[in-house]
N, C-alpha and C positions, 0 to 999 in steps of 0.2 A: 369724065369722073375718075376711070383709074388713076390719070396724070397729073388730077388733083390729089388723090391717098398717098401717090410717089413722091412726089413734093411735100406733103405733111410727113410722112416716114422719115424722108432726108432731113428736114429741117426738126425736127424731132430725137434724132441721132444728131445731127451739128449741134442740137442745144444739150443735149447729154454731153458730149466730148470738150464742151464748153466748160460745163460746169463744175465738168470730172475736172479738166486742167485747171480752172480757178480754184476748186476746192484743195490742189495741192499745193498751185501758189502758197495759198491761204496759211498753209497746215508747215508749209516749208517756212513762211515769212514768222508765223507763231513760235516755231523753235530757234528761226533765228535770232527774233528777239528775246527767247529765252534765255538764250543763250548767252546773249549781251548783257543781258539784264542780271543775270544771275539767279535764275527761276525756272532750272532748267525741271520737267512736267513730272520723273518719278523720281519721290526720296530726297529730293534738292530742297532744301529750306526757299522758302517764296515768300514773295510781298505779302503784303497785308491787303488784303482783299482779293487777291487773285486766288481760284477755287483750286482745290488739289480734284484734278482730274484721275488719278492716280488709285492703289489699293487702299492707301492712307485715309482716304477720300470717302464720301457717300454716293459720288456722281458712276463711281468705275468706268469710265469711258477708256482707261488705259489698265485691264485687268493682270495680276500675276500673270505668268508664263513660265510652266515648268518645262526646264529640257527633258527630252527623251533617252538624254543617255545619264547613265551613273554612275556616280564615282566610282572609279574601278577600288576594288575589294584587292588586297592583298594577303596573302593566306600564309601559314608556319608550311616551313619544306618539311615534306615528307620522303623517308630513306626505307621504310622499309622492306620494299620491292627494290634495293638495291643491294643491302648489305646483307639477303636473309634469301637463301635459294628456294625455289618452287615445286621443287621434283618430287614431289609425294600431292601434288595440287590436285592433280590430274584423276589419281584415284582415289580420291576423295569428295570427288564433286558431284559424282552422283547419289551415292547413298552411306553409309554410314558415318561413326561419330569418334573412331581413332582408327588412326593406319600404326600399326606394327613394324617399323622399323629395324631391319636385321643390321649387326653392327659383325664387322669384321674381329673375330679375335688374335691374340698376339701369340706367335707359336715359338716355344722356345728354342735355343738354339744351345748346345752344351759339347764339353769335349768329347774326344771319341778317341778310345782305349780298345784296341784289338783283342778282344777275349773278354775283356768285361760284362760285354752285353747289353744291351737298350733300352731302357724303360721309356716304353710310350707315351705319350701325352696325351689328352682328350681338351683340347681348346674349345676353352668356352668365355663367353662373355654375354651379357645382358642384353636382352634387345631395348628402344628406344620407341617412349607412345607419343605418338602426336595425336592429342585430342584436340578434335573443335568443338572445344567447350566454351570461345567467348563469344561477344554478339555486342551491338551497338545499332542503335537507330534515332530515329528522329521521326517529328511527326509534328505536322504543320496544319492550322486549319484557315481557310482563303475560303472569304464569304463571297458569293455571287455578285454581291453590290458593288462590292468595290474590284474584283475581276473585268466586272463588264465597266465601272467604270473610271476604272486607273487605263491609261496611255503606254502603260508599259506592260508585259507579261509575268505579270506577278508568280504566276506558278511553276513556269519558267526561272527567274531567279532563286526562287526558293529552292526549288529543286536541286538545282545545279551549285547553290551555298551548303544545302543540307549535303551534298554528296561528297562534298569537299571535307566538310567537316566531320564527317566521317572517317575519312579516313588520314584524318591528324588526330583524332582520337583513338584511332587503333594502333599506330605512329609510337603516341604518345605513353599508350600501355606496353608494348614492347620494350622500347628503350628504355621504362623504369623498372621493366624485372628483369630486365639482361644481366646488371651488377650482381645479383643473389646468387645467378647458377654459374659463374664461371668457374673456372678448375682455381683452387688455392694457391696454386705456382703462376696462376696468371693476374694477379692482384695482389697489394697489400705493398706494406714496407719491406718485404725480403721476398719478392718475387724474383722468377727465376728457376725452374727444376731443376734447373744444375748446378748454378752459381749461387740461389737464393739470399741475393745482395742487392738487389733491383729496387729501388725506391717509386714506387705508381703511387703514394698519397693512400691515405687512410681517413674514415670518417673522422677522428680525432686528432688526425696529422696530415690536412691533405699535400699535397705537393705544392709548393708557391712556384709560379712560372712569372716571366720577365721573359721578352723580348732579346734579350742575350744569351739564355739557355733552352726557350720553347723547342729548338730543334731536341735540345737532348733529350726532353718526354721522347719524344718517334724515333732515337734511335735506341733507345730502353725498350720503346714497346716493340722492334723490333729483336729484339736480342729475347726479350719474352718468350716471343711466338718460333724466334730458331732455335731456342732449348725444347722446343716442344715439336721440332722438324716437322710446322707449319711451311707449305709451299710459301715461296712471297707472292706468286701471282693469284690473283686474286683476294689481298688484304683490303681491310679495308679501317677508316678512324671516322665518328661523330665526334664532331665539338661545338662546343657553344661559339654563338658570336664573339665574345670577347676573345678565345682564344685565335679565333681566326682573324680576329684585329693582332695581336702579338705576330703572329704569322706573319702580316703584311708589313709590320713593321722592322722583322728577323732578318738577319744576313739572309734570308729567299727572295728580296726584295730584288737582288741582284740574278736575272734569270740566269745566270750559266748554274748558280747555286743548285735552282731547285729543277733544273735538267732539262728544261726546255726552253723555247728558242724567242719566249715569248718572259715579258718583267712579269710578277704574279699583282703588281700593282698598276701596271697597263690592263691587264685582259681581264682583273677582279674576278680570280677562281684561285681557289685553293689549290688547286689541284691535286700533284700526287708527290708526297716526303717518304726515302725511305722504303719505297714498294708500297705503302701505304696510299690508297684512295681515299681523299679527306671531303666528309661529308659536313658541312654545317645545318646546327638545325636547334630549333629552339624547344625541343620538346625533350632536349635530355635529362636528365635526374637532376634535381639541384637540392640543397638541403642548407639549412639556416644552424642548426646545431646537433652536435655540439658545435661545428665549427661551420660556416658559409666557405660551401664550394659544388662543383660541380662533377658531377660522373663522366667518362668521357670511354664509352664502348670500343671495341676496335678486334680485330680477328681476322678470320675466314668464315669465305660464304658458307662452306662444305661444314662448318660449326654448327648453325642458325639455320633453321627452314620455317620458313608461312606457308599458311595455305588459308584460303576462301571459299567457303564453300558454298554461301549463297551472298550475292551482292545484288539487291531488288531496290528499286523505286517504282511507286504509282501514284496514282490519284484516283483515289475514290472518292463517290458520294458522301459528305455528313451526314450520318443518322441524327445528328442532333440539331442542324442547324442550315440553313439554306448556303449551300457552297460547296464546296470540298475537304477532300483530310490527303497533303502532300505527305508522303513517308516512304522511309526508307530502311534497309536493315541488311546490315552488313555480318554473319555470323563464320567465323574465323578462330585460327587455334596456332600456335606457333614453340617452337622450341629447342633449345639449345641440346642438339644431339650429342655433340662433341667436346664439354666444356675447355678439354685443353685447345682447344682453339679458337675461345673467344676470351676475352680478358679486359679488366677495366681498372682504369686511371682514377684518381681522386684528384682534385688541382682545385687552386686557385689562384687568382689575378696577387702577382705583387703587391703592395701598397707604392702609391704614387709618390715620387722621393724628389 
C-alpha cells in the first residue's frame, strides 16, 4: 500500500511539472504570437475579437503594477546654515525668547600734546537682539486605510518632504529680509564708505550683467566689503540661477581664471570669485517692478547669525479621523548684527542681442 501512495505522489508531482512546463510553453508561444501579430497583451491596440486581458479590460488577468520606488523629488538649495553663523544657537536652545548680543565699541584715537591734558572717553555702543520670534510648520493628515494599504511608507515620505520644506521656507524668509538691513554704504548706486561710486543696482536701476562684465559685480562687491575692512576669509555671495549661468559662460570658464585647478564648466560649481564663496539658490528676492531683477546678498558670516530653537516632528493620533496627524515645527529667529558687513546687489540678465 505505501508503494502504491509513493507512486501516486510521484506521478502526481510528474503531472504538476507537466503542466507547470506546458502552461509556460503555452503563455511563452501566446506572446510570441503577439508579438508577431501585432497584439502585444497590455496597452497595444489588438485584433478585433481578441479580449483585452489587460487593466483596459473587464477580464484583469494582467492587473496595473505600481513600482515601489518614486520619482526622486528634487528640492531649492538651501544656504542658510552656510552664509549665517550659529554662535548664539547654543544658548538659546534651552529656554528663552532673545539672546543679548554685546557688540564691541570703537575707541578713539587723537593727538597727544605734552601739557595739554586728556580727555577721556567712555565707549559705547548698542547691543544687538536676537529674538526667536519666527516659526514655521506643517501638518499632514494619513488615514489608516490607506497607510496599511499603500506599498509604500507613506508617513515616512511625508515626513521627510514636510522636513525639507521647511527648511526652504525659512531659507527663503531670510534671504528676502537680508536687503532691508544692510549698512547704506553696502548697497545702492554709490555704494562704497570711502569711494561712494560703486554701482550694486537699485530697485529702479538694477545693475544689467552680461557674461563679459559678471566678474566686475564680485570685484565691486569686493571693494564694498574692503572699505568696510571686512576679513575676505570667510565671504561669501547668493545668486540666482541665471547669474551662475553667466558665470559659466565668463572668462572663469578658463580654470586658471577662477584659481583652481579644475574648468568651473567640468566640475559644475561655482565655486569661489574674488574670496567670495558663491552660493546659488532659488530662493533669493526677485521683484517684477518697478523694474524685474533679482537681489543678490553677499558679506561675512560674523554679519548674519541663525539660531533654532526648536526643530520637532511627530506623529500623532487624529482626533478627528481614523489615522494620523504628521507635523512638524521649526521655530527660529535670525539677524544681521553687523550691517557693514553684509551688503546687497540689484542686477539683472542683459537682454539677448
Amino acid at each position: 500500500m505505501k508503494k502504491v501512495f509513493s507512486f501516486l505522489a510521484l506521478a502526481v508531482a510528474a503531472i504538476g511539472a507537466l503542466a507547470q512546463s506546458i502552461g509556460e510553453k503555452i503563455n511563452d508561444g501566446l506572446f510570441s504570437y503577439a508579438v508577431r501579430s501585432g497584439a502585444i497583451l497590455c496597452g497595444v491596440p489588438r485584433a478585433s475579437g481578441v479580449p483585452e486581458y489587460g487593466p483596459g479590460g473587464t477580464v484583469n488577468y494582467n492587473p496595473e503594477v505600481y513600482s515601489g520606488k518614486l520619482v526622486e523629488k528634487f528640492y531649492r538649495t538651501t544656504v542658510f546654515g552656510e552664509i549665517a553663523s550659529t554662535d548664539y544657537e547654543g544658548e538659546i536652545s534651552g529656554f528663552g525668547a532673545n539672546v543679548i548680543i554685546r557688540t564691541v565699541p570703537d575707541v578713539t584715537v587723537s593727538d597727544y600734546i605734552i601739557g595739554a591734558g586728556l580727555t577721556p572717553q567712555y565707549p559705547t555702543r548698542n547691543s544687538v537682539t536676537l529674538s526667536i520670534d519666527k516659526a514655521k510648520s506643517f501638518n499632514v493628515a494619513l488615514s489608516t486605510v490607506d497607510s496599511r494599504q499603500s506599498d509604500i511608507d507613506m508617513a515616512d515620505v511625508f515626513a521627510n518632504d514636510g522636513s525639507m520644506q521647511l527648511r526652504i521656507a525659512v531659507d527663503a524668509d531670510m534671504l528676502e529680509t537680508i536687503p532691508a538691513d544692510v549698512s547704506g554704504d553696502n548697497s545702492g548706486t554709490t555704494a562704497g564708505a570711502i569711494s561712494a561710486d560703486i554701482d550694486l543696482g537699485s530697485a529702479a536701476a538694477p545693475r544689467v550683467l552680461s557674461s563679459d562684465d559678471v566678474v566686475e559685480l564680485f570685484t565691486d562687491m569686493g571693494q564694498v566689503l574692503d572699505e568696510q575692512n571686512v576679513s575676505p576669509e570667510g565671504r561669501w555671495a547668493v545668486v540666482p540661477a541665471w547669474l551662475t549661468n553667466l558665470i559659466k559662460n565668463s572668462d572663469l570658464k578658463i580654470a586658471s581664471l577662477a584659481g583652481d585647478g579644475v574648468s568651473i564648466l567640468r566640475n559644475g560649481k561655482v565655486g569661489e570669485i574674488n574670496a567670495f564663496t558663491l552660493y546659488m539658490s532659488n530662493n533669493v528676492l526677485r521683484q517684477v517692478s518697478p523694474a524685474v531683477c533679482s537681489y543678490v546678498p553677499f558679506g561675512h558670516s560674523a554679519g548674519l547669525t541663525f539660531a533654532a530653537q526648536i526643530i520637532e516632528c511627530q506623529m500623532i493620533d487624529n482626533p478627528n479621523d481614523f489615522g494620523y496627524l504628521i507635523r512638524g515645527l521649526m521655530v527660529y529667529g535670525y539677524e544681521v548684527i553687523e550691517p557693514s558687513y553684509v551688503g546687497t546687489a540689484i542686477v539683472v540678465k542683459a537682454p539677448a542681442t
